[in-house]
C-alpha positions in Angstrom: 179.4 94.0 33.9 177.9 91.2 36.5 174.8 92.3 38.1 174.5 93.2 41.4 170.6 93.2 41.7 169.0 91.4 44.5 168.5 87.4 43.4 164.8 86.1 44.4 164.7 82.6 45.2 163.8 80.2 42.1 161.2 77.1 41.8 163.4 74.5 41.1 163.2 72.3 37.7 162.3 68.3 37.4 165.5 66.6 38.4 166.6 64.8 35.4 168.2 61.3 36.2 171.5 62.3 34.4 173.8 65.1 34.5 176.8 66.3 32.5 180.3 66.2 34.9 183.7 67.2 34.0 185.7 64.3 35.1 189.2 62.8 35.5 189.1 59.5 33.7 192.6 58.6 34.0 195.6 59.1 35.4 197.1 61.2 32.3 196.2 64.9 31.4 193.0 66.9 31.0 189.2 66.3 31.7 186.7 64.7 29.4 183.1 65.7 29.7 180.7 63.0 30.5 177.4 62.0 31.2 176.8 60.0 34.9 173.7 59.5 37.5 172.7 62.5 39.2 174.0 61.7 42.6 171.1 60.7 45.4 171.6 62.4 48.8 170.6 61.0 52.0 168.4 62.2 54.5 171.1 65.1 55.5 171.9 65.7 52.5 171.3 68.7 50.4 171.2 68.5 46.2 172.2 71.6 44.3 171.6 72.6 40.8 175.1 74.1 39.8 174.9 77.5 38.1 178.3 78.7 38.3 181.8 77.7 38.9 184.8 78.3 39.4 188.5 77.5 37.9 191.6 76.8 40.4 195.0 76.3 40.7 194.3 73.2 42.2 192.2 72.2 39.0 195.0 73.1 37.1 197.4 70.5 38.8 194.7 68.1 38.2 194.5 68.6 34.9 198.1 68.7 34.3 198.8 65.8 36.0 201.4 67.0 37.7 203.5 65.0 40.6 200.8 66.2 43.5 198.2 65.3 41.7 199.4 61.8 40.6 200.1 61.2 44.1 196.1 62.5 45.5 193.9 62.0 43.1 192.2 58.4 42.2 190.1 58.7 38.6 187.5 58.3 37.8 186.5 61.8 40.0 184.3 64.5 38.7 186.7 67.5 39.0 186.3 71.3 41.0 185.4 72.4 44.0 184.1 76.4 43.5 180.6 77.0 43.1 177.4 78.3 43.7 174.0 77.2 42.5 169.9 77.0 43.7 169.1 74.0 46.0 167.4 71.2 43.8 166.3 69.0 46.7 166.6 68.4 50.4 166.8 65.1 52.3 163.9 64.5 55.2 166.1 65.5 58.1 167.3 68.5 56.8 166.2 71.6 59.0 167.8 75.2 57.6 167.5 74.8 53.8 165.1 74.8 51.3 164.7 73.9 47.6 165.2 77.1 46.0 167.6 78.9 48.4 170.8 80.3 46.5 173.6 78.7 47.8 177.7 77.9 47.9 179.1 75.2 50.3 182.3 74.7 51.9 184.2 72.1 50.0 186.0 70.5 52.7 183.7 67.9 53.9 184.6 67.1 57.8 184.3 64.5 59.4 182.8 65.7 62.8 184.2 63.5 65.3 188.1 63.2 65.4 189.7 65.7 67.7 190.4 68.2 65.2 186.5 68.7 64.5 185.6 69.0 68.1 188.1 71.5 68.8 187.2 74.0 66.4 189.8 73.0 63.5 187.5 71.0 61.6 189.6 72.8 58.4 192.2 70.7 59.1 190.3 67.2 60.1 192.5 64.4 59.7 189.9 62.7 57.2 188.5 65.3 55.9 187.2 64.6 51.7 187.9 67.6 49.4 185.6 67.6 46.5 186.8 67.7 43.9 190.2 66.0 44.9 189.2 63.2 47.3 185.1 62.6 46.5 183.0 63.9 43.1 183.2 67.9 42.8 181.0 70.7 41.6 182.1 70.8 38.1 178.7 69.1 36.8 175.0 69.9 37.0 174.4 69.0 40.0 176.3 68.3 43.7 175.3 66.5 46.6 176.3 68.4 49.9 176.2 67.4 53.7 173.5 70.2 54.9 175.9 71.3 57.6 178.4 72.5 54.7 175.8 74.6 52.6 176.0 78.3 52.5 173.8 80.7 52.4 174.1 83.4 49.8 173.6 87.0 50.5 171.5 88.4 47.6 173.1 91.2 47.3 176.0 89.1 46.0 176.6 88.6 41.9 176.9 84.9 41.0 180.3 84.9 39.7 181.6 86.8 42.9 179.3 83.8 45.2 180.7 81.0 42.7 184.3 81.9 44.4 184.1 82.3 47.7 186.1 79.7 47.8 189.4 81.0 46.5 188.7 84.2 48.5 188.5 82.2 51.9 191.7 81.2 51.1 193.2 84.8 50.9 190.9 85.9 54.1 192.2 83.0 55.9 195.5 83.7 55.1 195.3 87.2 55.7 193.7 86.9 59.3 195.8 84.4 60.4 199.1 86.7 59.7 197.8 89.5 61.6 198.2 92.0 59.0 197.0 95.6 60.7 199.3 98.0 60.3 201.9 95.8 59.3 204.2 95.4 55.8 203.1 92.8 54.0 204.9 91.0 50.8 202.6 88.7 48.8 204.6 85.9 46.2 202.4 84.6 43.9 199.4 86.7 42.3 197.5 84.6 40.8 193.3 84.9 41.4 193.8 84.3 45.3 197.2 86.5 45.8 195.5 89.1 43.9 192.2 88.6 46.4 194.4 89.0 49.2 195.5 92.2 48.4 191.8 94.0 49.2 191.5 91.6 52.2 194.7 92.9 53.7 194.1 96.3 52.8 190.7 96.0 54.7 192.4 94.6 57.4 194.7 97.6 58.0 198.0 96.6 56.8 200.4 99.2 56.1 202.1 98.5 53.0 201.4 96.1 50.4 204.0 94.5 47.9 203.2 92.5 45.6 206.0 89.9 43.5 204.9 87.9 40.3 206.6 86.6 36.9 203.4 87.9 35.1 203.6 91.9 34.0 199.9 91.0 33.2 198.9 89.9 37.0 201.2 92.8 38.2 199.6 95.0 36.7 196.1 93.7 37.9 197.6 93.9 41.7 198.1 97.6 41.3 194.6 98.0 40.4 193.4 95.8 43.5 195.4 97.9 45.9 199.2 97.0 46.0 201.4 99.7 46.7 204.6 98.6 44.8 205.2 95.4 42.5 207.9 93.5 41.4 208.9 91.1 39.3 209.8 87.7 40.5 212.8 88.0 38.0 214.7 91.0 39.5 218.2 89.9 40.7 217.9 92.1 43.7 215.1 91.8 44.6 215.5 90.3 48.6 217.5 93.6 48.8 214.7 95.6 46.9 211.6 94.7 49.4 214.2 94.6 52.9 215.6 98.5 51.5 211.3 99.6 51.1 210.9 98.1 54.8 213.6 100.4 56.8 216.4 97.4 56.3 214.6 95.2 58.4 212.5 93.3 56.1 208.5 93.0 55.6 206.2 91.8 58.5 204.5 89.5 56.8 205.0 87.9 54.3 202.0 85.6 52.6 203.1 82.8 50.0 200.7 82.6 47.2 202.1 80.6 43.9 204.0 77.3 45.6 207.2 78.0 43.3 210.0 76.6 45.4 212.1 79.4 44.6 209.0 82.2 45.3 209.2 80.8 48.9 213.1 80.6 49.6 213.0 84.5 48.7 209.9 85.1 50.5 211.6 84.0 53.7 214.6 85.6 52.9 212.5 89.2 52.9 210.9 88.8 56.3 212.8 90.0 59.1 213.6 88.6 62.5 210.3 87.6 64.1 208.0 88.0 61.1 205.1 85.9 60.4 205.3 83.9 57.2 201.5 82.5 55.9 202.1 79.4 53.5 199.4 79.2 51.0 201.0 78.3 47.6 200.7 74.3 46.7 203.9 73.4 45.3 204.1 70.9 42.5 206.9 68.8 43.9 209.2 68.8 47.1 210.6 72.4 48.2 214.5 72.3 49.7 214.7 75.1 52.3 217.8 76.2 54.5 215.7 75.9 57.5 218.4 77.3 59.9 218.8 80.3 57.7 215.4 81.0 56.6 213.5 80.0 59.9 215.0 79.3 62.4 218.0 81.7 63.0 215.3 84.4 62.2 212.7 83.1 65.2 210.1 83.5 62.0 206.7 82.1 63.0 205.6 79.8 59.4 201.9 79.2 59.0 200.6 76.2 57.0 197.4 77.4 55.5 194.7 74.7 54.6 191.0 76.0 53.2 188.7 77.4 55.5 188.0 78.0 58.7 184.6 76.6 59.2 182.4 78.8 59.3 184.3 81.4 61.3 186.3 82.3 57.5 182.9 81.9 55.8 181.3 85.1 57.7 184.6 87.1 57.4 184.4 87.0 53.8 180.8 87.5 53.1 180.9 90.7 55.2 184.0 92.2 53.5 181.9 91.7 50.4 178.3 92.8 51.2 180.2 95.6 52.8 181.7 96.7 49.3 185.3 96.2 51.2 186.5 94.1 49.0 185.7 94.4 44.5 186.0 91.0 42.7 185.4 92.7 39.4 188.8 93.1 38.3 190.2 90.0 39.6 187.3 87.8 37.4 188.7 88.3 34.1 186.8 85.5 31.9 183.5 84.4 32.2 183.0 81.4 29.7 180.7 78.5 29.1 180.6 75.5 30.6 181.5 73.3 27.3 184.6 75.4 26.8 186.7 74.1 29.3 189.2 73.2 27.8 189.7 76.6 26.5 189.4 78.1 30.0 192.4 75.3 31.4 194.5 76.7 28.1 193.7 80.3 29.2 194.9 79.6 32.8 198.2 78.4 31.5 199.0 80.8 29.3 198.9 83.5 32.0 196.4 85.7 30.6 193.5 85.0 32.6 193.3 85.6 36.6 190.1 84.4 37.4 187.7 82.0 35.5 184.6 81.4 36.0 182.1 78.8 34.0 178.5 79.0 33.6 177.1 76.0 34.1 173.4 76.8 33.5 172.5 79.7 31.2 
């Protein structure tokens, strides 16, 4: 079991002048572990000693190579993008944090001045750099931040449950943009984050939670977390199935986790007329949707879902946390080594594992 003692913060080591970095060295499948520079940081910059991380979908596209990531990512690029870890060094006009504060970061690295930014929706800036995806991630010994993207970590909070906070933003986001209270809800796709959301939505009041997957495995681990029926994604009936358990109308909400083409023509399909549909899932290639029948006959209001909403989605999740709404311990069901990657990617596909997460330093 992960600790949940208070963390004291830690004098940090000599920086070395090279690091190990998972990286994506070509455009084919998988990572390669390499040694590269320890990145220098500017004077708003903020360089943190990685601890732990965490494995994504997202990194699994990478790694896969699939069509979305052929088409976004440019190798060489040190892969990941959920993480928490001490701060290693600050840069001379950097005011709030200090070397040895225990910190995540949001990942989405704004840039501060389009429209987008200065309107509150920085999540979605129009040149915003992913790490991980766009600009050198987290997966590594070390990470250089913009100070105004650090987090502060409650330290109350274990360090695989702080290493992803990212993944969990997503499924607060998610939930609190769909407007869940006392609402049916259907969530397609339980993998680490559609089994997050399930707490989140419960703590945000919603009436009735389903939960639909192709994994009895993940099923299973949505029961635990709080669903109050599950199905499997295989069912024949099972539009008719969820719109029967919701009166004949059809759920609220419904909140599209796994980005399976199919997952999200039968998630539309369950909503009824003038329910909110929350679009999460990434899928690997183009999706082909009746839009007058799914949509737009139905009046259904669709949400695209990006990341974060800075920082209003940080705070959100932190308190569901450090208020004990919301247990990550059955969702994190590995907790590996750093060097055994490529075992963790294998244990992703295969199903069996919901979360991952890496140590980076013992």
């Amino acid at each position: 079991m992960t600790s949940t003692m208070p963390h004291r913060p830690v004098t940090a080591p000599a920086i070395p002048d090279t690091m190990r970095a998972l990286r994506k060295m070509s455009a084919a499948p998988g990572f390669t572990l390499e040694r590269i520079p320890v990145p220098s940081i500017g004077p708003s910059d903020v360089l943190i000693r990685v601890k732990t991380v965490g494995l994504c979908g997202t990194d699994q596209h990478i790694y896969g190579w699939d069509h979305w990531a052929q088409r976004r990512v440019k190798p060489p690029l040190t892969i990941g993008h959920e993480f928490m870890g001490y701060v290693a060094a600050v840069g001379s006009a950097v005011k709030a944090v200090q070397v040895g504060d225990r910190v995540s970061a949001e990942g989405h690295i704004a840039c501060g001045v389009c429209a987008l930014c200065r309107t509150g929706q920085a999540h979605i800036c129009e040149h915003v750099e992913i790490i991980g995806v766009d600009t050198n991630g987290a997966f590594a010994d070390y990470i250089r931040m913009p100070e105004s993207n650090v987090w502060k970590l409650d330290p109350s909070i274990p360090d695989s449950w702080a290493a992803v906070f990212d993944p969990l933003g997503n499924a607060v986001h998610t939930v609190m943009a769909a407007d869940v209270s006392v609402k049916s809800v259907v969530i397609t796709g339980v993998g680490s984050i559609g089994l997050m959301a399930i707490p989140v939505a419960r703590a945000a009041g919603a009436a009735k939670v389903f939960a639909i997957d192709v994994n009895p495995q993940k099923l299973e681990l949505a029961k635990r977390v709080g669903a109050d029926a599950t199905f499997s994604a295989l069912q024949p009936d099972l539009v008719d199935e969820i719109i029967t358990r919701t009166g004949g109308d059809g759920a609220d909400v419904l909140l599209e986790m796994s980005g399976s083409g199919q997952a999200i023509n039968n998630g539309l399909a369950m909503v009824r007329n003038g329910g909110v549909a929350a679009l999460l899932g990434i899928p690997s290639d183009e999706v082909e949707i009746n839009l007058a029948e799914r949509i737009i006959f139905k009046g259904l209001t669709v949400l695209g879902i990006n990341g974060r909403k800075m920082f209003e989605t940080w705070y959100q999740t932190q308190a569901l946390v450090t208020s004990g709404r919301v247990d990550l311990t059955p969702i994190i069901t590995h907790e590996m080594r750093f060097e055994d990657f490529e075992a963790a990617f294998a244990l992703m596909k295969s199903g069996e594992a919901a979360k991952i997460v890496l140590h980076v330093d013992e």
